[in-house]
N, C-alpha and C positions, 0 to 999 in steps of 0.2 A: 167473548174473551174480555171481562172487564178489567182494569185495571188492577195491579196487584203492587203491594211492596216490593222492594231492593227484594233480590233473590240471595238467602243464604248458600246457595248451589250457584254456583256459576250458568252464565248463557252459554250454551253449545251451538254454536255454527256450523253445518255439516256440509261441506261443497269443495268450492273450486280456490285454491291459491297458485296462481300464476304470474307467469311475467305479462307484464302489460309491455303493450310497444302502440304509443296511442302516434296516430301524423295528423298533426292539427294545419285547416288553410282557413285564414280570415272571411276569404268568400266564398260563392258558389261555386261547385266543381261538377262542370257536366260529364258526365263517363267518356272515356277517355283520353281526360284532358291532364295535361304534367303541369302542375302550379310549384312556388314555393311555398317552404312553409315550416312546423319546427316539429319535430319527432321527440316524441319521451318517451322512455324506458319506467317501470316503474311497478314495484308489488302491486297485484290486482285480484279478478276474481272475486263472484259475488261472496259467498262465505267469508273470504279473508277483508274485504270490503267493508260488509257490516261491521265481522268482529273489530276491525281496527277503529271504525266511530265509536262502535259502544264502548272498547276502552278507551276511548277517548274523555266518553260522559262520563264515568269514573265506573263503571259496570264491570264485575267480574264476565269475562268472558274467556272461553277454551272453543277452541278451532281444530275440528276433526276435519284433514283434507289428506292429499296426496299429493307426494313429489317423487321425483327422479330420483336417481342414486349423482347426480354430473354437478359440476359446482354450481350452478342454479339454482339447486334443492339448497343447499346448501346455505348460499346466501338467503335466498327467500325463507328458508326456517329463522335464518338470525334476522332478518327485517320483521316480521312476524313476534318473535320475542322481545325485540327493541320498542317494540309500542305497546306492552304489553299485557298482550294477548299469551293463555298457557296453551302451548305448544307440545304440551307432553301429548296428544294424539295426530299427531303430523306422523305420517307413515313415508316408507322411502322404499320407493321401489326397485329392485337391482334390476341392474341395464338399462334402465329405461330413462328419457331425456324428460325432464321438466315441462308443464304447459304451458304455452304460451296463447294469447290474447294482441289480436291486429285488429286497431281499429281506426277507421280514416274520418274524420273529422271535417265540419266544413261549417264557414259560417256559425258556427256555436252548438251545431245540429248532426245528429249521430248519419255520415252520407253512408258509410258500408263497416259490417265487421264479420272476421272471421276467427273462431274458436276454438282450438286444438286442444281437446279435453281426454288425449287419448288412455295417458295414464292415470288420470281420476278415474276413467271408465272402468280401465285395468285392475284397479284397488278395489272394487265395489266389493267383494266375499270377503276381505280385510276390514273395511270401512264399517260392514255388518256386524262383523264380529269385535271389534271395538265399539259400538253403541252396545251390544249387550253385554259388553265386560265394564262398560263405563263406571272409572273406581269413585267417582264420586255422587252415584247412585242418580235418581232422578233428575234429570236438569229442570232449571226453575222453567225457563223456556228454550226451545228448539228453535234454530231458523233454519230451513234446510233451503239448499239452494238445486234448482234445474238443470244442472249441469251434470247431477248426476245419471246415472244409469235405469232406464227403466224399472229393472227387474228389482233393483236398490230402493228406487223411492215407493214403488208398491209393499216392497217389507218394510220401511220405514213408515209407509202408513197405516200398516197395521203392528207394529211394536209400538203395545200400551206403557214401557218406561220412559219414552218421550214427552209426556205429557200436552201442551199446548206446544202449539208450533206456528208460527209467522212461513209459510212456503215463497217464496219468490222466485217467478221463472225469469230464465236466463235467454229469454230472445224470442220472438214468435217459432224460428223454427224447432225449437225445444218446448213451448210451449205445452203441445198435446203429453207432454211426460206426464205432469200433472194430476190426470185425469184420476187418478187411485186414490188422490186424498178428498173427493168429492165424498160425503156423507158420515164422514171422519170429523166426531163433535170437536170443538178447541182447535180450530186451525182457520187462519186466516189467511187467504191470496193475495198475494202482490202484484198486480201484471198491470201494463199498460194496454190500449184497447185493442190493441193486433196484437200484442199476445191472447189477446182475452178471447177474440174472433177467433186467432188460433188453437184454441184449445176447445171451442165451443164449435168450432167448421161452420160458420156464418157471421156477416158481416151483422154491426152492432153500430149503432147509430151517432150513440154518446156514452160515457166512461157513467152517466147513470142508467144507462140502457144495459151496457155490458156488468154494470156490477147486479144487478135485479138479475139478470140471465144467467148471472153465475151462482145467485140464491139458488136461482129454481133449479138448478142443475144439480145441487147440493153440498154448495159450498155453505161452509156455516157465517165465515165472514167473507165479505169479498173490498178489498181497496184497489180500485183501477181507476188511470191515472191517463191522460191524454194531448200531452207535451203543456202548451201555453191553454189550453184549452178548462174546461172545467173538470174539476175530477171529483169520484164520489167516495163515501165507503159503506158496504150497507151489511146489515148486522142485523139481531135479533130485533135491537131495541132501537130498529130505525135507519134511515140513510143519510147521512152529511153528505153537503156539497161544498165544496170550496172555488173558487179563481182563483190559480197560483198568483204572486204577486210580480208584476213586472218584472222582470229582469232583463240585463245587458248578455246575455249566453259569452263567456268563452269556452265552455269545456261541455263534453255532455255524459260522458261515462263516467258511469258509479251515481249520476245523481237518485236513482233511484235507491239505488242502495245507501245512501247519504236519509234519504227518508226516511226508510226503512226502521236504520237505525234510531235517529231521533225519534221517531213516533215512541219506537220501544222505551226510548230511555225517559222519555215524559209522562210514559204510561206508569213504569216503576215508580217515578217520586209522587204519583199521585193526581196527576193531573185528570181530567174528564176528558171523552172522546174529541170534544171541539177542540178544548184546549191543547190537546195533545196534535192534532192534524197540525195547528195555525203554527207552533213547532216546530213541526217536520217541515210545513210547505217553508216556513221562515230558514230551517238549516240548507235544503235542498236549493233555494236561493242562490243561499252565501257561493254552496257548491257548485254551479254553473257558471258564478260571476267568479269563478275561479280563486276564490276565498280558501278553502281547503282541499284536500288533496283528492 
């Protein structure tokens, strides 16, 4: 996937918008131990995650996800618009409650999370059939996110109006979703290296170990990523390696998708593959040291 111009066509993000309820504690928390600490509320979810960096970067972006019919949906479509992201494919689904996203914090480091993705699940035969009604025909690029439904991301990896696609999985235990877009040319993996173990059912030594494993598996690009550690990304035309740059951690969710993002939006103005990583790893920074949201 080399670099491309600004997209006439908007990014399509296709996943999870949720409520976030993150509980952050300064230090280590041994299982089950009750600390203080400070709880936030807040629009989350990888797809609505990405989309809201890349408009950030100034990038046309449109966010196909699912919500509730209960005021949750409700507010999260208007927070979603307010940073704006088009929202004309936000689906709403009657009766059904909003997802939500717990996750426990510690020390700057992700200690536990749990994912209630029921009605994104629910929406998948909706979610499908708005990607192939999508009125504004080809998106420039697709990000799709892990959260969705197996049986969803195997048609989405074989619906050829997608064109390139950035995947990012949403947790190791989601992880093995994945596996359909293996052999699928233009499409690049996002996972950290216990996603990567988990989608591959063996353990992987280093994030340049797990991305070569994720070549030969037949990913056509692979960028795995492995906290403070070195991360790689490897591709046709070769594997970068970077050391993230020191940071102070206060936050740990979304940083990935903080990367995500910027990698994309550096890739659009033109940048080269190093150029574009040193980018991401510099936004994904900011994002831990709790610079952005």
């Amino acid at each position: 996937m080399p670099p491309e111009p600004a997209p006439s066509a908007p990014i399509l993000c296709i996943g999870a918008l949720n409520r976030d309820l993150i509980a952050r504690h300064d230090g280590p928390l041994p299982a089950g131990a009750d600390r203080p600490g400070r709880i936030e509320a807040r629009a989350g979810g990888v797809a609505f995650n990405v989309a809201r960096a890349l408009a950030r970067e100034g990038l046309a972006v449109a966010l196909l996800a699912a919500l509730g019919s209960d005021a949750e949906g409700a507010a999260l479509a208007t927070e979603a618009a307010a940073e704006g992201i088009d929202t004309a494919g936000l689906i709403r689904m009657p009766g059904r409650a909003s997802d939500r996203y717990l996750a426990i914090e510690a020390g700057g480091r992700l200690h536990a999370a749990i994912a209630d993705t029921a009605t994104l699940e629910a929406a998948g035969p909706r979610i499908l059939a708005a990607v192939g009604a999508w009125p504004a025909g080809p998106a420039a690029l697709t990000v799709i996110d892990g959260n969705l439904p197996v049986p969803v991301l195997e048609a989405l990896a074989r619906a050829p109006r997608l064109g390139a696609v950035a995947l990012v999985s949403a947790g190791d235990g989601k992880a093995a979703r994945l596996a359909g877009f293996f052999h699928r040319p233009a499409t690049r993996f996002h996972l950290n290296r216990t996603e990567a173990e988990a989608l591959l059912a063996r353990p992987l030594a280093d994030a340049a170990t797990a991305a070569r494993a994720l070549r030969d598996a037949g990913a056509h690009e692979a960028l795995v990523t492995d906290g403070a550690a070195t991360l790689a990304w490897a591709a046709p035309e070769g594997t970068l390696r970077r050391d993230p740059p020191p940071a102070r951690a206060r936050q740990a969710t979304g940083a990935g998708d903080r990367l995500l993002a910027s990698l994309i939006a550096a890739l659009y103005r033109g940048a080269d593959r190093a150029a574009a990583l040193d980018a991401a790893l510099a936004a994904a920074r900011a994002h831990v040291e709790g610079e952005t949201a």
